[in-house]
LUMDOTI-858301 format. One record per residue (C-alpha): x, y, z; chain; residue number from 1. Coordinates in steps of 0.2 Angstrom, whole numbers. Layout:
N
+-------+-------+-------+-------+------+
!     u !     v !     w ! chain ! resi !
+-------+-------+-------+-------+------+
!     X !     Y !     Z !     A !  NUM !
...
+-------+-------+-------+-------+------+
# end
This chain:
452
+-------+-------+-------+-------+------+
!     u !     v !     w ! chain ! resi !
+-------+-------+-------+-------+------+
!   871 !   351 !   279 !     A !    1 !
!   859 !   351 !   293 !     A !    2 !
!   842 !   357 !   289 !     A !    3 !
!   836 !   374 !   298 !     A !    4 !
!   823 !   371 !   312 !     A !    5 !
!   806 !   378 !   312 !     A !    6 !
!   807 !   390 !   326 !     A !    7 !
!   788 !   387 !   335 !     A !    8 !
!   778 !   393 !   348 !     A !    9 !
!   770 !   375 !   357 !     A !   10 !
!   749 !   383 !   364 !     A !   11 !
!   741 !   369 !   373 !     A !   12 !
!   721 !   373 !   373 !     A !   13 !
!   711 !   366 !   385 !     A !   14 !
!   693 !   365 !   383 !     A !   15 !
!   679 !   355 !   392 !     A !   16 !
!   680 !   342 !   376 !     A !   17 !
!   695 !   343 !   369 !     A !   18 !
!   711 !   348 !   373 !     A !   19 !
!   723 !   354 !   360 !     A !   20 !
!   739 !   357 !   356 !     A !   21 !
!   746 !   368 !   340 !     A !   22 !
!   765 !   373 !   334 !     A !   23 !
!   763 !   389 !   324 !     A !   24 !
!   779 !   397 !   315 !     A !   25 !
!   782 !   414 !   315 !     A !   26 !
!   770 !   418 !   303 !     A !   27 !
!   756 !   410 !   313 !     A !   28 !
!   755 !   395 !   304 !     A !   29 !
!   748 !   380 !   312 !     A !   30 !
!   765 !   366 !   308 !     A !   31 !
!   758 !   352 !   320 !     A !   32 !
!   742 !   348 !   328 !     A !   33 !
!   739 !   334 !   343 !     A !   34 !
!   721 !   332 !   348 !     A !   35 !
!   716 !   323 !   364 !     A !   36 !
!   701 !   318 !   372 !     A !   37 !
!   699 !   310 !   392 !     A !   38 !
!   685 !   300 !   400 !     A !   39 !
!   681 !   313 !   415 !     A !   40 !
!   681 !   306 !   431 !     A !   41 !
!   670 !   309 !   450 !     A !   42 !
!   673 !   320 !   464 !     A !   43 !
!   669 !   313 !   480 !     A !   44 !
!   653 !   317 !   480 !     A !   45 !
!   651 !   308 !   464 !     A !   46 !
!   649 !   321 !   453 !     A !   47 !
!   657 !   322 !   436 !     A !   48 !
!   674 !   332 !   436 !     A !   49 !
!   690 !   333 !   424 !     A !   50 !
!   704 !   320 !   425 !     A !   51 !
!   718 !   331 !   431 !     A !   52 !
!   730 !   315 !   431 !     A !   53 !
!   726 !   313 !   414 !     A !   54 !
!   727 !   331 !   409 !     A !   55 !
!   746 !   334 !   418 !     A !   56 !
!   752 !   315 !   409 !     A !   57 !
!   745 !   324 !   391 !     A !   58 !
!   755 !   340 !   394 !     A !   59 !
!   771 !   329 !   396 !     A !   60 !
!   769 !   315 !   383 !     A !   61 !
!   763 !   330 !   371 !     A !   62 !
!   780 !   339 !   377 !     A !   63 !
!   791 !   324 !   376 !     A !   64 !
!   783 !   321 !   358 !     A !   65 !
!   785 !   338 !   353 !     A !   66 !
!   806 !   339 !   357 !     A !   67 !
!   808 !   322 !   351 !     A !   68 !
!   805 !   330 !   333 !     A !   69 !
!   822 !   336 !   326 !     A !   70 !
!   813 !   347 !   314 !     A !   71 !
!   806 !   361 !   327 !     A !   72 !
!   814 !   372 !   337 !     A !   73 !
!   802 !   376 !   352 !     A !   74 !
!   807 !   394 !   359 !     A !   75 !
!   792 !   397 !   371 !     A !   76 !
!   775 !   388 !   378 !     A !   77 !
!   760 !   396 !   383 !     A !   78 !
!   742 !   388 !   387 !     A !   79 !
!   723 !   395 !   384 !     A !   80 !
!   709 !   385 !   394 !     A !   81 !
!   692 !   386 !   401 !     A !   82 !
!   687 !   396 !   416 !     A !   83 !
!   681 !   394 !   433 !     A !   84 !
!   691 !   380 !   438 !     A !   85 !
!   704 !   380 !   454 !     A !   86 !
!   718 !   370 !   457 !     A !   87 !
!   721 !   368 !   473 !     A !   88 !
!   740 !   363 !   476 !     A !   89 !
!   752 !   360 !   491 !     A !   90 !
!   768 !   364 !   498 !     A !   91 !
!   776 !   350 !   484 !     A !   92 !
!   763 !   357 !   471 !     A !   93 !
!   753 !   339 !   472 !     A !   94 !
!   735 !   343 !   468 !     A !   95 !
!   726 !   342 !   487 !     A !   96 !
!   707 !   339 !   478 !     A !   97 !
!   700 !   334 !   461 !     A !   98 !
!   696 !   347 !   448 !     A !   99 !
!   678 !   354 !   454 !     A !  100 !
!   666 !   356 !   439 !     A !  101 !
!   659 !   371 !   438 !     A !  102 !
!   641 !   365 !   436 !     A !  103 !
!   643 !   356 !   453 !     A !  104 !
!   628 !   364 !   462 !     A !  105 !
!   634 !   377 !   476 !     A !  106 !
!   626 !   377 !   494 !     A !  107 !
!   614 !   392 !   493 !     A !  108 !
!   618 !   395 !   512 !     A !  109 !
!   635 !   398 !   510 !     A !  110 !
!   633 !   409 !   495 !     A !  111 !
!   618 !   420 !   507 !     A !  112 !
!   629 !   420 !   520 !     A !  113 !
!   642 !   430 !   510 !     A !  114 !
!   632 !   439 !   501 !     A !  115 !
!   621 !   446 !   517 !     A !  116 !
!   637 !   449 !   523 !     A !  117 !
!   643 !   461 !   511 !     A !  118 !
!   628 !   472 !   506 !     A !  119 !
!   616 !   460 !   499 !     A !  120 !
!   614 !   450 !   482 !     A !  121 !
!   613 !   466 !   471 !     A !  122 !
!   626 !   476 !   480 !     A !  123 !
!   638 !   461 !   480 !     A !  124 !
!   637 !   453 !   460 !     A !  125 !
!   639 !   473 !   454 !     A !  126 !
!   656 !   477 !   465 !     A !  127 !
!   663 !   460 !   458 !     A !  128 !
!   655 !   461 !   440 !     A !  129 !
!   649 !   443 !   443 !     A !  130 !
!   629 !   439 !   441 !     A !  131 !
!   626 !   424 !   453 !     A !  132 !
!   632 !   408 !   445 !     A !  133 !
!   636 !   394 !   457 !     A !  134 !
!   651 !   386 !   455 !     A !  135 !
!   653 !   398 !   440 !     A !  136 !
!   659 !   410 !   454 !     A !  137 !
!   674 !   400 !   454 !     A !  138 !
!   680 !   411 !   471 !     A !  139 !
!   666 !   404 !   480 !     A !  140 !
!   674 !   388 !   475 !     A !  141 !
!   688 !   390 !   487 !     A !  142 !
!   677 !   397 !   501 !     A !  143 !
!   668 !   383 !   499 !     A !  144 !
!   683 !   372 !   502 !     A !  145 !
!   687 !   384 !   518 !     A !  146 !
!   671 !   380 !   526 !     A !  147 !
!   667 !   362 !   520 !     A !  148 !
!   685 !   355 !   522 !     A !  149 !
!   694 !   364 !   534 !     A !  150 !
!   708 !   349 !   535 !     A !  151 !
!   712 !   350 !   517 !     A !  152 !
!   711 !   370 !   515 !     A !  153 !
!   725 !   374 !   528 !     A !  154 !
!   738 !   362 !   516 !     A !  155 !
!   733 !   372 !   503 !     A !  156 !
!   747 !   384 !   496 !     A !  157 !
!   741 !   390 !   482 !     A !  158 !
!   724 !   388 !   473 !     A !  159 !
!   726 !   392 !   457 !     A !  160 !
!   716 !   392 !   442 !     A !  161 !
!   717 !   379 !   428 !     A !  162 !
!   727 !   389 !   414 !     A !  163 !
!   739 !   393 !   428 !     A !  164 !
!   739 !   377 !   434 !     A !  165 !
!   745 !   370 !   416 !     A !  166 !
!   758 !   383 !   416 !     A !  167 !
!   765 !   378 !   433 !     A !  168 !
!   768 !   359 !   427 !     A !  169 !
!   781 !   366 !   414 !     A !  170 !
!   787 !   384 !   424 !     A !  171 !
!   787 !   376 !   442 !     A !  172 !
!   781 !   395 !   444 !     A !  173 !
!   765 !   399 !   454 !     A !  174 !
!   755 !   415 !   448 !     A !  175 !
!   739 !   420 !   447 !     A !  176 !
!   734 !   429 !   432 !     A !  177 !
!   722 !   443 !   428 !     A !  178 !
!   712 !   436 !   415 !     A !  179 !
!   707 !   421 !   426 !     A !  180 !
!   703 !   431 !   441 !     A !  181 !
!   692 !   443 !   430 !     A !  182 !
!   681 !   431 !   423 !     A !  183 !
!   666 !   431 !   435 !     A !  184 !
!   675 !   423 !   449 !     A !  185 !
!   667 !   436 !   462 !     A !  186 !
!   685 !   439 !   469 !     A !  187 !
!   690 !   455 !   461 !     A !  188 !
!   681 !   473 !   463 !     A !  189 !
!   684 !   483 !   449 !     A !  190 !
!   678 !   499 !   457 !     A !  191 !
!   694 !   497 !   470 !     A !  192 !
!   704 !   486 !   455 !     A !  193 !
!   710 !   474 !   469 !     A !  194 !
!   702 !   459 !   479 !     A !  195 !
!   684 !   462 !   486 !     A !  196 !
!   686 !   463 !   504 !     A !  197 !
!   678 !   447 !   507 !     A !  198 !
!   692 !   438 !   501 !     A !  199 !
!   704 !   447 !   512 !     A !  200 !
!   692 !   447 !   527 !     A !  201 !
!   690 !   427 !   524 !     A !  202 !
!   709 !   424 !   522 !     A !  203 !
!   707 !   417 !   505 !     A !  204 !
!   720 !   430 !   497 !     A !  205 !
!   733 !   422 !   507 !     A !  206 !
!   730 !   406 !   497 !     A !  207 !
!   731 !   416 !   482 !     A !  208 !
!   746 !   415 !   471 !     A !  209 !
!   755 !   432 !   468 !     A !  210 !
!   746 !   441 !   451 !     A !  211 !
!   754 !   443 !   435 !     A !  212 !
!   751 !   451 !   419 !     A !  213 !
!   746 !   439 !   405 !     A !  214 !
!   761 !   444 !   394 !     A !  215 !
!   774 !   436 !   408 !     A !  216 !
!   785 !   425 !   404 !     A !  217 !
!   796 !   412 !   416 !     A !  218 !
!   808 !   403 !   412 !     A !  219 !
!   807 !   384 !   410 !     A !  220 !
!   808 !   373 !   426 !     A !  221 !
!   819 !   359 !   417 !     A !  222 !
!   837 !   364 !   418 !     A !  223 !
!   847 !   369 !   400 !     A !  224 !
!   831 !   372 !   392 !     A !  225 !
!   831 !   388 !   381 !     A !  226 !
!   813 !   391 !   379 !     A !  227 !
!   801 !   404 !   389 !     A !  228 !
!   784 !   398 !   398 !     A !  229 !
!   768 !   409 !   399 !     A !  230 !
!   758 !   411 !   410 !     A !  231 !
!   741 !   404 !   405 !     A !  232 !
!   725 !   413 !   399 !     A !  233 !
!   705 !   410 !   403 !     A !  234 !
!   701 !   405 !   384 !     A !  235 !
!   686 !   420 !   383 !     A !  236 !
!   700 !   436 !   385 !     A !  237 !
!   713 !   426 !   374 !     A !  238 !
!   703 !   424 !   360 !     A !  239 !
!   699 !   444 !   362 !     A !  240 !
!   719 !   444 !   361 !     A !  241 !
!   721 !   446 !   339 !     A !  242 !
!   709 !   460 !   338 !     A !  243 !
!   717 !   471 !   349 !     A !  244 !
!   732 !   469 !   344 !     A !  245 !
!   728 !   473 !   326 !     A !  246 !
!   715 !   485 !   329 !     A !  247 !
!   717 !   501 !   342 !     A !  248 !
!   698 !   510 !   337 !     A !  249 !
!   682 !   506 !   348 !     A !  250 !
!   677 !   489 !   343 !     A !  251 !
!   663 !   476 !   348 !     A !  252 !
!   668 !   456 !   345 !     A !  253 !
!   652 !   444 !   346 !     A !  254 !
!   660 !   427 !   345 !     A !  255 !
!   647 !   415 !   343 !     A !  256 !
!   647 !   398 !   347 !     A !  257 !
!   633 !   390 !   360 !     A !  258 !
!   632 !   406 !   369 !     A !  259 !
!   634 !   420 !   358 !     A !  260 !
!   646 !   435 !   370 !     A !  261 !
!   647 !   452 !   365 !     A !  262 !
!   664 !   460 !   370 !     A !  263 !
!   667 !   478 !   371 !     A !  264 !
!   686 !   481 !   378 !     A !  265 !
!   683 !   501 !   376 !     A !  266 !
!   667 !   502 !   392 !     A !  267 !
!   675 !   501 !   408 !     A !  268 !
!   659 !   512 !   415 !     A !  269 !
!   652 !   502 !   432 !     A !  270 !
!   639 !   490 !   430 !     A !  271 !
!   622 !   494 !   431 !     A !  272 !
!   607 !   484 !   438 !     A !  273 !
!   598 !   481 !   421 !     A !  274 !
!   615 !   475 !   413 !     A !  275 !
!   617 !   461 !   426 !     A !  276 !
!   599 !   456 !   428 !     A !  277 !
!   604 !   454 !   408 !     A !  278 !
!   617 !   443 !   411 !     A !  279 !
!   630 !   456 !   407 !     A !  280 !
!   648 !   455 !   417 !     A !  281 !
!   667 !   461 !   415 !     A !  282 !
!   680 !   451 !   407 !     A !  283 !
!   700 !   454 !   410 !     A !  284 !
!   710 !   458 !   396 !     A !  285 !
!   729 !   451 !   399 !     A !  286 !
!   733 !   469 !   404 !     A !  287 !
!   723 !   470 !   418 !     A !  288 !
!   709 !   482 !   409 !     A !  289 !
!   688 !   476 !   409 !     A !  290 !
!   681 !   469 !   396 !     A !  291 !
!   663 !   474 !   395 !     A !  292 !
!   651 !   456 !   390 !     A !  293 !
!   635 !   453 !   388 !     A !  294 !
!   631 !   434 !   385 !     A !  295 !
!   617 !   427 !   375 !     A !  296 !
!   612 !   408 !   372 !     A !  297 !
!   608 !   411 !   355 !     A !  298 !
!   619 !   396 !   346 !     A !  299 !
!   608 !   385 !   358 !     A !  300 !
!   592 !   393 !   351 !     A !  301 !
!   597 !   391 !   335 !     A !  302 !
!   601 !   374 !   334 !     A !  303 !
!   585 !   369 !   344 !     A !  304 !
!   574 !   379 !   332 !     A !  305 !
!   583 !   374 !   317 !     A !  306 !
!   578 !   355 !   324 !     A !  307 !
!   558 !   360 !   325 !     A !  308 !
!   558 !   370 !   307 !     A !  309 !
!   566 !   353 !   299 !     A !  310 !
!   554 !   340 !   308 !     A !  311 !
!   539 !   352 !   305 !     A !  312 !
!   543 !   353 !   285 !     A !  313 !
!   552 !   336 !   284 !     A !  314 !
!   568 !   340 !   277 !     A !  315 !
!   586 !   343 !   285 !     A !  316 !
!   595 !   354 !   294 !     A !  317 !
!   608 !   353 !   283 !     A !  318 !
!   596 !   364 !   269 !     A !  319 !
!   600 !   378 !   280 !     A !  320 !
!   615 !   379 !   280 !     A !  321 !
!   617 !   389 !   261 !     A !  322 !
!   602 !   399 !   261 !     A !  323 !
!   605 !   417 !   256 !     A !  324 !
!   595 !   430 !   261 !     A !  325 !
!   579 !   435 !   253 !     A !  326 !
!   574 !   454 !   256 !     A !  327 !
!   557 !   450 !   250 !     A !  328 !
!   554 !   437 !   262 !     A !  329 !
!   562 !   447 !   276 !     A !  330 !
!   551 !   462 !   274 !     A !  331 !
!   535 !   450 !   272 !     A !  332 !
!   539 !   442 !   288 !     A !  333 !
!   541 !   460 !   297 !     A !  334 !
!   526 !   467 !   291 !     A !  335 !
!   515 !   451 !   299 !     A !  336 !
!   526 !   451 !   314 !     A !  337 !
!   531 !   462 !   327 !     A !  338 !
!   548 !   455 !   332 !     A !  339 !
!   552 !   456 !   351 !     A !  340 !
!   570 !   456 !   356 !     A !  341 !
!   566 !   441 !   369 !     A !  342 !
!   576 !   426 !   364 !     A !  343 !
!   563 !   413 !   370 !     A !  344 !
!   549 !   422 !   357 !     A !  345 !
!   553 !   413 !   341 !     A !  346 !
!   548 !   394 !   351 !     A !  347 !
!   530 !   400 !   353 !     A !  348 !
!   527 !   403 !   335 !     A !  349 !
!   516 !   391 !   326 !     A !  350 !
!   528 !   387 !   311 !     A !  351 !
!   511 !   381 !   300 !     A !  352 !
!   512 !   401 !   298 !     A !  353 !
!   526 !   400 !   285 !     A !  354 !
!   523 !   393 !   268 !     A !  355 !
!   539 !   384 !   267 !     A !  356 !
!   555 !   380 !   278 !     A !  357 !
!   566 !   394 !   269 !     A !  358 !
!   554 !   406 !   275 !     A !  359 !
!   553 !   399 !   294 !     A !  360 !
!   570 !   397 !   292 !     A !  361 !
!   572 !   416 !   288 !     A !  362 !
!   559 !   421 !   301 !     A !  363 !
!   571 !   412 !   314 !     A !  364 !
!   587 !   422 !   310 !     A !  365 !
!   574 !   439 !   312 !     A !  366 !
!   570 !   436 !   329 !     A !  367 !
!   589 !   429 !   334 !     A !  368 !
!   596 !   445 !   327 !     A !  369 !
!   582 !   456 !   337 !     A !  370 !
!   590 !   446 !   350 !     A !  371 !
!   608 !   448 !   348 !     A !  372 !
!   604 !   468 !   343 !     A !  373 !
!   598 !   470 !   361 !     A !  374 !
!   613 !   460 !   366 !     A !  375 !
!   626 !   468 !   363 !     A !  376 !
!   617 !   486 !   365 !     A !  377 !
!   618 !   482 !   381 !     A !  378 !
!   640 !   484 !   382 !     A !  379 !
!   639 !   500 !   371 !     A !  380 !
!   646 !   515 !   380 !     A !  381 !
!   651 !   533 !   378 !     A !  382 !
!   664 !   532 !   365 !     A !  383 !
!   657 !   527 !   347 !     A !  384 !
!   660 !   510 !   342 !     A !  385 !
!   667 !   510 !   324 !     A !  386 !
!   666 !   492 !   318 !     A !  387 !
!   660 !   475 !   324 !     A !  388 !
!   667 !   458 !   322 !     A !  389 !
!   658 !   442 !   321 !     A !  390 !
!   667 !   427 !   324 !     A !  391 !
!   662 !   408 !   325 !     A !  392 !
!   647 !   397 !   318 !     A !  393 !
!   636 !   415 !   312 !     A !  394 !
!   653 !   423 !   306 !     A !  395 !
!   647 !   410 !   293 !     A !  396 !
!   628 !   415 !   291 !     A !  397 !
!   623 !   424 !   276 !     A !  398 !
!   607 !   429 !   283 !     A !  399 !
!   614 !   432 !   301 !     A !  400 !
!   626 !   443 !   295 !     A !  401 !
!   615 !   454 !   280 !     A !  402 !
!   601 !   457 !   295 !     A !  403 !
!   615 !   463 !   309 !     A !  404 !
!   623 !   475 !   298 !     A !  405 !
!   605 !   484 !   292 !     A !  406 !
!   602 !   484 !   312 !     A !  407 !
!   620 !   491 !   316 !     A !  408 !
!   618 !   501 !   299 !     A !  409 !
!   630 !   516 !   306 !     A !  410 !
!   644 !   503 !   311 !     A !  411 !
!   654 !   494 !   298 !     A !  412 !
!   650 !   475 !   302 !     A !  413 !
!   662 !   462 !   298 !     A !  414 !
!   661 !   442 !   298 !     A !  415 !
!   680 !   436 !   306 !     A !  416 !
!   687 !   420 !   303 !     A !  417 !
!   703 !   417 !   310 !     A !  418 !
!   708 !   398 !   312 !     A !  419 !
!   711 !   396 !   332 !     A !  420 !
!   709 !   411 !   338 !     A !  421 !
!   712 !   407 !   358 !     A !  422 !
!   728 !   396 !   353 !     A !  423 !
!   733 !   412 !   342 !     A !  424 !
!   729 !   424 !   355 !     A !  425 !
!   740 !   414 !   368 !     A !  426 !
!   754 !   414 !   356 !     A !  427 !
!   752 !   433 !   351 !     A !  428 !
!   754 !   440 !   368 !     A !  429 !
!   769 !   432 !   371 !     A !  430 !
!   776 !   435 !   352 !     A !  431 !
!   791 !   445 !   357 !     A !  432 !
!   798 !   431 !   367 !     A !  433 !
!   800 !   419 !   353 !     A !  434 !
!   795 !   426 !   336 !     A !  435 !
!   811 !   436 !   325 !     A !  436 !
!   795 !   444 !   315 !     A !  437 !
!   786 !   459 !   317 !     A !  438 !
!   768 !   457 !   322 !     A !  439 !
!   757 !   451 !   309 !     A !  440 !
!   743 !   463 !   303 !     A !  441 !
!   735 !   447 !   292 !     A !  442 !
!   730 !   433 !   302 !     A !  443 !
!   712 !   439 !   301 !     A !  444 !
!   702 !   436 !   287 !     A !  445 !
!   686 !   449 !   286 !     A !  446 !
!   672 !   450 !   278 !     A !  447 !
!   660 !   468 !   276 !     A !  448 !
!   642 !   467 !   276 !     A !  449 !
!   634 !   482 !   269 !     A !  450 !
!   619 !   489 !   275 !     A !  451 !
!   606 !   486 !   262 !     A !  452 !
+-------+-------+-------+-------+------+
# end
């Protein structure tokens, strides 16, 4: 008797370094993983870019690999990857340019040009929730194309962004979707909820693929095959995707990692100027609604600071790692310190101050918390936030996590661990499609931290 197959969800997860791609079952477990890595490539002005080539051949042999094995049964696709990334394609969808990095420095006189044009710096980054990043305006990519290569942009039919890109290989399906265009692009203008009018005014929305929700599905473009394709999610809103389908009261997720972001989907209240002097912007959820972020580089800080503590007291970093927290030590440190919430503070202290390296060590994670408090501060709104979620690298910090639940001490603090959590929230939102089961309530592991 032939063995039942293993009805699967295939995610592919594209980040800067690696690019993924999980089966999970019905219960969300992962049951196969392929991990690839590609040499990047150079635009033509000989910056370093992604190697689209290599990226569209990996989505195939992946595929190919994937249906060749008799033991799954793949019912849908979907894919999560970075932001600020456009595709530009043409009338045969042929990629018309290379992949732009979003670190590729941006002409200042084009992005003054169009923000004089439309009210000024200030007036312009509030209406499209986008402090001034460059290339990280990905929308400004595109107008950058329409200015600087005329020829190209008018055989452009669709620029699209990177998760819709990937999508597109399999579906043969154009769209935009919300969770791309929401990400600091400088397109969209959440006080109308439609495309700033810049990008109508410039033409630019006519090269913009029709915009769909991030739960869509299409189905495949290969004909006879039975499984449904997403649409593609910017990884920062998919990984938001398991906590609000399991938890419906005001929330805050931190997830840490290099940059540490603060996520508040419950504060759709305007920007204000502070906030975005702050480094605070909107994200997209795959419904269309803001996200309210505020962005700290506090992984960064932390693993610079960790370096100088060990080279000062000639040990590891590795020593760190299992400290727990000492509430002595804490309030020794307080009581000689006053603690700024400025992220930068902790590199100006001589760590000679601090008898040992636990005690530098502990005075670190005081001021990154201070940091983080004033961080995430900045996203609270009108409605009470009930609990908040830490996941990533300080989900796992004993110290981290004791010092933000005595700052946070009316607001139950948890540490999250989840394995995958952009892969899983690209598989979640499209879990009716493929999965038999009911939605599961149990893929996230939490951890509470007390207020001592």
């Amino acid at each position: 008797m032939a063995k039942k197959r293993i009805p699967v969800v295939a995610i592919f997860d594209v980040g800067k370094t690696n690019k993924k791609l999980f089966l999970f079952d019905e219960h969300y477990k992962i049951v196969f993983e392929r991990s690839a890595r590609f040499l990047e490539t150079v635009d033509e002005d000989g910056d370093p870019c992604e190697n689209l080539e290599s990226l569209r051949l990996s989505v195939f042999d992946s595929l190919h690999e994937v249906f060749r094995r008799s033991e799954f049964e793949v019912r849908a696709i979907n894919f999560t990857s970075y932001g600020a990334s456009f595709v530009y394609v043409n009338e045969d969808g042929r990629p018309l340019t290379p992949l732009y990095n979003y670190l590729k420095d941006y002409p200042a006189q084009l992005q003054d040009d169009i923000h004089a044009s439309y009210g000024g710096t200030e007036a312009f980054s509030l209406a499209t929730a986008s402090p001034v990043l460059g290339s990280l305006n990905s929308g400004l990519q595109v107008y950058r194309l329409q200015k600087q290569n005329p020829a190209i942009f008018k055989q452009v039919k669709f620029g699209i962004h990177l998760p819709q890109y990937l999508s597109f290989l399999v579906s043969g399906q154009m769209y935009s979707d919300m969770t791309s265009i929401g990400c600091h692009t400088a397109l969209w203008d959440y006080a109308q909820n439609d495309y700033h009018q810049w990008v109508k005014d410039s033409g630019i929305d006519q090269k913009l693929a029709p915009i769909v929700k991030g739960d869509e599905v299409f189905s495949a473009a290969f004909p006879g095959s039975p499984y449904k394709v997403g649409v593609g999610l910017h990884d920062s809103s998919s990984a938001l995707i398991p906590y609000l389908l399991n938890f419906h009261e005001p929330f805050i997720l931190i997830s840490t990692g290099t940059w540490c972001i603060s996520l508040n989907p419950f504060n759709e209240e305007a920007l204000t100027k502070e906030q975005l002097e702050k480094d605070c912007l909107f994200y997209m959820t795959y419904a269309g609604t803001p996200v309210k972020a505020s962005r700290l580089f506090g992984g960064y800080v932390h693993e610079t600071q960790s370096k100088r503590i060990a080279e000062h007291f000639h040990v590891t970093t590795a020593r760190f790692k299992n400290i727990e927290i000492d509430w002595d030590l804490i309030d020794k440190i307080k009581n000689a310190n006053v603690v700024p919430s400025d992220l930068d503070a902790f590199q100006n202290i001589d760590l000679s101050a601090f008898a040992d390296f636990e005690e530098a060590y502990h005075a670190l994670m005081i001021y990154l918390v201070e940091a983080q408090v004033a961080a995430t501060k900045l996203v609270f709104s009108q409605k009470r936030i009930k609990r908040i979620f830490v996941d990533g690298g300080f989900s796992k910090n004993n110290i981290f996590m004791n010092l933000l639940a005595k700052r946070f001490d009316n607001i139950e603090t948890y540490a999250a661990s989840m394995a995958q959590a952009t892969a899983i929230g690209a598989a979640l939102v499209i879990h009716e499609h493929w999965n038999d089961l009911p939605m599961p309530n149990n893929i996230i592991e939490l951890r509470y931290y007390r207020a001592m």
